[in-house]
N, C-alpha and C positions, 0 to 999 in steps of 0.2 A: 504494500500500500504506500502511497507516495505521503510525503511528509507535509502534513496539512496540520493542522490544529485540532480539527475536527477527528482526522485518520488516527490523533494519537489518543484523544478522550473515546474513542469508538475501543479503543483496542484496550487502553488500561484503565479506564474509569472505574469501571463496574470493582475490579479488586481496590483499587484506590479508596472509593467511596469504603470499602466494608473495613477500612485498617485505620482511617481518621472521621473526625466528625467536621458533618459542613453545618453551616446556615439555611435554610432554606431557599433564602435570594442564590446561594453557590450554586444547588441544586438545579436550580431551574435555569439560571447561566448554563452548568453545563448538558442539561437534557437541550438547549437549544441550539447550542455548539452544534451535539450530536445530529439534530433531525433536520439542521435548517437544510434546504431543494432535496431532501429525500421525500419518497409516497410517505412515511409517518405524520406529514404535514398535511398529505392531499396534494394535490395540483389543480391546474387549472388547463381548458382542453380550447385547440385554437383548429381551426378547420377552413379549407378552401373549397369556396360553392361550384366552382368550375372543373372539380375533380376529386380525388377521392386522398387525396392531403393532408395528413391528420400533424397537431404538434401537441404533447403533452408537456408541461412546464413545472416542475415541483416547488411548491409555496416556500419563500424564504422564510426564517424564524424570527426577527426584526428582532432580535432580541439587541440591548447595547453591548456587548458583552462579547458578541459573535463577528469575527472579521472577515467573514463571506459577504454580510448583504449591507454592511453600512455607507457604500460607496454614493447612491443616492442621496440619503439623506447628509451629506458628511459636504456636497457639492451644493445640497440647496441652502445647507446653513453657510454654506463660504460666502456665495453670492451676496444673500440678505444681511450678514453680518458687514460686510465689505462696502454695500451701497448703505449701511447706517452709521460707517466710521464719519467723523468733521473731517473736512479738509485741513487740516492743522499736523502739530507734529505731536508723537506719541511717545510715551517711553513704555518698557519692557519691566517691568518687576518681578522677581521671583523670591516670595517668602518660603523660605522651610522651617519644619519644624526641626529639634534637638530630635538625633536616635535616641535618649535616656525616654522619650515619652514613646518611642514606638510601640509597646507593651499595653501602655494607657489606653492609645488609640483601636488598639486589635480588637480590644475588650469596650470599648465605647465609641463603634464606628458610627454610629449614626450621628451621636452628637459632634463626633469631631470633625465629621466630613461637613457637618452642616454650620462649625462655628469656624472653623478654618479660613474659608472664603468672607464670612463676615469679618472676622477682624482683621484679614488684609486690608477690606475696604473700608473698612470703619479707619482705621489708622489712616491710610491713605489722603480721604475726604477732611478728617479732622483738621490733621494736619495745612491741607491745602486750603483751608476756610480758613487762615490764621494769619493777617495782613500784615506776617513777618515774611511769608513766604508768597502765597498767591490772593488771597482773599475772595476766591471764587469756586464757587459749584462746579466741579469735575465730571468730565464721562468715566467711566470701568469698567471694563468687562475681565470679571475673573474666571480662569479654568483651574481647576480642583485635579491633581495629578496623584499616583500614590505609589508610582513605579520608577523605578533607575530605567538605565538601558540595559541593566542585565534582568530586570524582573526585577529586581533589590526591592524590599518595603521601602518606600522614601517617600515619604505625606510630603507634597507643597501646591503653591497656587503660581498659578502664573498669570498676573496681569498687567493689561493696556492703559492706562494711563492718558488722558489729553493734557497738550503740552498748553493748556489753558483754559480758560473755565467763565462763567456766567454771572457776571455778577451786577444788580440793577438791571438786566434785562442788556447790559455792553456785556461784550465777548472781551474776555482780559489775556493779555497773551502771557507768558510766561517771559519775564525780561531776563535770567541767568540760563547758561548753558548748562543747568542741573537741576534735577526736579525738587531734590531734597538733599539734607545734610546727611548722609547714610548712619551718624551716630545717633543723631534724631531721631529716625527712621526707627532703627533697633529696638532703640530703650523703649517708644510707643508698642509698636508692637510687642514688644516682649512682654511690657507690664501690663497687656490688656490680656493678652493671650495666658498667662497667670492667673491676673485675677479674676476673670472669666471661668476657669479651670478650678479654684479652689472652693470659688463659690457655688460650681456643680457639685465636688465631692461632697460639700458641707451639707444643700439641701438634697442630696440622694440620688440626683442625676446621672450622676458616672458612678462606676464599682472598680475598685482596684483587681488586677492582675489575681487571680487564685494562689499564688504564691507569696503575695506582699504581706507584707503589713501593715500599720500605722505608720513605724519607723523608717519603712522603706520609702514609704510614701515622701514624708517631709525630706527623706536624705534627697533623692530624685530632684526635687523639688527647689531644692536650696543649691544643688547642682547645678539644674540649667539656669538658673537667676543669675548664676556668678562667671558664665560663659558669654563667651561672643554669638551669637544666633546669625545663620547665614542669609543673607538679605541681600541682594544685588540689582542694581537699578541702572537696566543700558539705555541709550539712545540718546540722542533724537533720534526716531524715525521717522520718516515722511509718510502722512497717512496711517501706519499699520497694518498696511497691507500684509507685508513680510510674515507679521509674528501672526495675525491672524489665517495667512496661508499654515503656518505650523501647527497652530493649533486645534486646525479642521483635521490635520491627522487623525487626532485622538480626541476627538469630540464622540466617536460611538468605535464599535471594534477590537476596543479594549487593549491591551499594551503588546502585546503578541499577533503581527501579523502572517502572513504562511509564507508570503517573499524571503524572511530573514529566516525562515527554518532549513537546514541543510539536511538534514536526514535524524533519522531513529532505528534505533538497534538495541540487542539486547543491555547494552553498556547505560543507555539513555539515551534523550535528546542531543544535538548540536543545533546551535542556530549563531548566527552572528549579529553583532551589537558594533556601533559605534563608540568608539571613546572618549568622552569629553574633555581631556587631558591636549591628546594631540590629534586628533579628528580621524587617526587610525582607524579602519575598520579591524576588528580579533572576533574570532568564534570564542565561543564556551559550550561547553559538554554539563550537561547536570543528569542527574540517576531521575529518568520516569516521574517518580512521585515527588520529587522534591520540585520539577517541572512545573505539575499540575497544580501543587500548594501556589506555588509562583504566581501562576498564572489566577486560580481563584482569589487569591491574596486582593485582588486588584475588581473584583467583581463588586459593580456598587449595589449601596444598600436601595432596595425598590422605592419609587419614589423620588431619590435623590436626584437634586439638579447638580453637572455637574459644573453648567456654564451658568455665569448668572449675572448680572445688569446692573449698575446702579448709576444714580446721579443722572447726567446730561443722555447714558445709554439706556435708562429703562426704558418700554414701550410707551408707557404715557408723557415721555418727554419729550416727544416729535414736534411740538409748537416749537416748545426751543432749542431742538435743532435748525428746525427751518430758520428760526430769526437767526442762528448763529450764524447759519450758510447764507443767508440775502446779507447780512455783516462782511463776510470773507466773502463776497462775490460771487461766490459757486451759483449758478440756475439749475443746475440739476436737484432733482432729491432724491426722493430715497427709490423710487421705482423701481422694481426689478425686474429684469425679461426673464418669460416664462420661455423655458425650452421646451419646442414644440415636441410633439409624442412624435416616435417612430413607428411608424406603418408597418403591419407585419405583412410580407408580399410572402406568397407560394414561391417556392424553388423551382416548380417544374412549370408552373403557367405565368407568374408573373404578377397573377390577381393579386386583390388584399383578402387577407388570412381572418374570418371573421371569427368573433369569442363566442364556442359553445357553451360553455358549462365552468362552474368554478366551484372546487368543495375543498373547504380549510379546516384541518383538524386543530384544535389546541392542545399544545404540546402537557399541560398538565394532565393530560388521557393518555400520555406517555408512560406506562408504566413501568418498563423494565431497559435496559439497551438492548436487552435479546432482541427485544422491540424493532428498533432501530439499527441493528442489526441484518435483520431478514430486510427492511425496508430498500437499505443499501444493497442488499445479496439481489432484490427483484429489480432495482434500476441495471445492475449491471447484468441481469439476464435479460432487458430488454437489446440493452445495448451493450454484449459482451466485450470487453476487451483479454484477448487470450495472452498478450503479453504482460498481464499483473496480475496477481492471484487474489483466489478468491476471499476478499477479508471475509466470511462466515468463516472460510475454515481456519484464518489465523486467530480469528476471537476464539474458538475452541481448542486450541490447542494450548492457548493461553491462560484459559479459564482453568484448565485444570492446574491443582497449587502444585508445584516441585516436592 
């Protein structure tokens, strides 16, 4: 079986699952991994009236999480996002957290994944409201990330910033060539990001690690207060284009594409990563199930946004964009061309291909991967291919324990 993402959760989920415990949002990340354009979805049936034509199309699993089908949706948020940046210039921030709280977070993803982006933006806005530095209302669009390039747990946010802001209904531009004092920057977010944090454990919001204690708690605690916090803030950039092209990457698809995967074998995975040191590309090898922890590692809590708006970019702030772009001269606004649908024509006559029938299964009727399994074994007896083997028989060969 070729090295897919999907090829590798097909082959060792099922024992994976029975030796750790997931979440149930994991669970359903990977049953959709498994089924997205297999018949355990259903398809949908396309016919030509001028002959006897048939296409069947297996339903994607749209799930965020699955890096088959997010290509669509991943190009419509580029666009809309692109035509609502200001004509202005932008800057780049990326808050991280300390690894001493990774442990905190594992154990309290929902809350963190959802105060994390807040207090980027909340520091951000403060700070720029403060007519030592801008004295005006900001656009932001933050993205909520939780992966290195190697899979590594690594919580941050990374947001766009306008190199100027709203104030009186004037557009104020930013007059230094830097958006903030980067030791500013820190001390705010650190002390909000703290006190934030203390005041959940206090009224019962967050639960410490199964192994802590009280004592471990406060040591943790008094550690990251007395460190440097990694905070880096680039640009100008013109527009935003750039960063916001980057981070339609991983707006759905989850941190593991199937491009960077090289193969699987009994040893584990290999896939290759870039380096952010010297822009090297290096592979890595990891064992199967430490792969899969990797990858679920990074599965978001249901629900969760993980891009989200404030100030000058929320949706109900389009009056003052428009005044800010009739201000900067720009006549355009925010429009966006729809890309026309493609025509399905016949192969053999040329016609259009018109839509018979469409039946979509819900992957939570997904019971088993044996499930999904046979699903895969009937696509490929539609359409055999006899130079790769038949994954049914590598899942059973597999299923039985050594």
């Amino acid at each position: 079986m070729e090295a897919t993402l999907q090829s590798i959760f097909l082959t060792h989920f099922e024992h994976y699952q029975q030796c750790h415990g997931l979440s149930v949002d994991q669970t359903q990340a990977a049953k959709a991994i498994m089924a997205c354009r297999t018949e355990a979805l259903g398809h949908e049936e396309w016919a030509c009236a001028e002959d006897d034509y048939r296409e069947h199309h297996a339903h994607s699993c749209r799930h965020r999480s699955c890096p088959r089908c997010h290509g669509a949706y991943s190009h419509d948020w580029l666009e809309k996002t692109q035509a609502r940046l200001l004509p202005c210039d932008h800057y780049h921030g990326v808050f991280t957290l300390p690894h001493e709280l990774n442990e905190v977070w594992q154990f309290n993803r929902k809350w963190s994944a959802d105060h994390l982006p807040k207090a980027a933006a909340e520091t951000l806005r403060q700070l720029l409201r403060d007519e030592r530095y801008l004295g005006a209302e900001v656009g932001l669009l933050v993205s909520l990330h939780t992966w290195g390039r190697t899979l590594s747990f690594h919580p941050h946010v990374h947001v766009l910033v306008t190199g100027g802001g709203l104030a009186d209904n004037t557009w104020r531009q930013l007059q230094k060539d830097f958006l903030l004092p980067v030791g500013v920057l820190k001390a705010k977010f650190r002390g909000k990001w703290l006190s934030w944090l203390n005041a959940a454990y206090e009224q019962g919001e967050i639960q410490l690690p199964e192994h802590w204690c009280e004592l471990d708690w406060r040591r943790a605690l008094r550690r990251v207060a007395r460190k440097k916090w990694n905070i880096r803030i680039q640009g100008p950039y013109r527009h935003g284009d750039g960063v916001v092209n980057y981070l339609s990457r991983y707006v759905r698809g989850g941190p593991m594409k199937d491009q960077r995967l090289i193969g699987v074998d009994a040893a584990g995975v290999q896939f290759r990563y870039r380096d952010h040191h010297d822009r090297k590309e290096n592979t890595m090898a990891l064992k199967t199930d430490h792969f899969l922890s990797r990858v679920l590692w990074h599965v978001p809590v249901k629900g969760q946004h993980n891009v989200r708006y404030y100030g000058l970019y929320t949706p109900g702030a389009k009056t003052k964009r428009d005044l800010i772009r009739e201000q900067l001269g720009e006549t355009q606004g925010e429009a966006v061309t729809e890309t026309p649908k493609v025509e399905r024509i016949c192969p053999q006559c040329g016609s259009p291909l018109l839509h018979r029938s469409s039946a979509r299964r819900k992957i939570s009727y997904i019971r088993s991967v044996s499930t999904l399994m046979h699903s895969v074994a009937v696509q490929h007896a539609v359409q055999p291919d006899r130079s790769r083997p038949n994954p049914l028989n590598q899942w059973r060969s597999y299923d039985t324990p050594p």
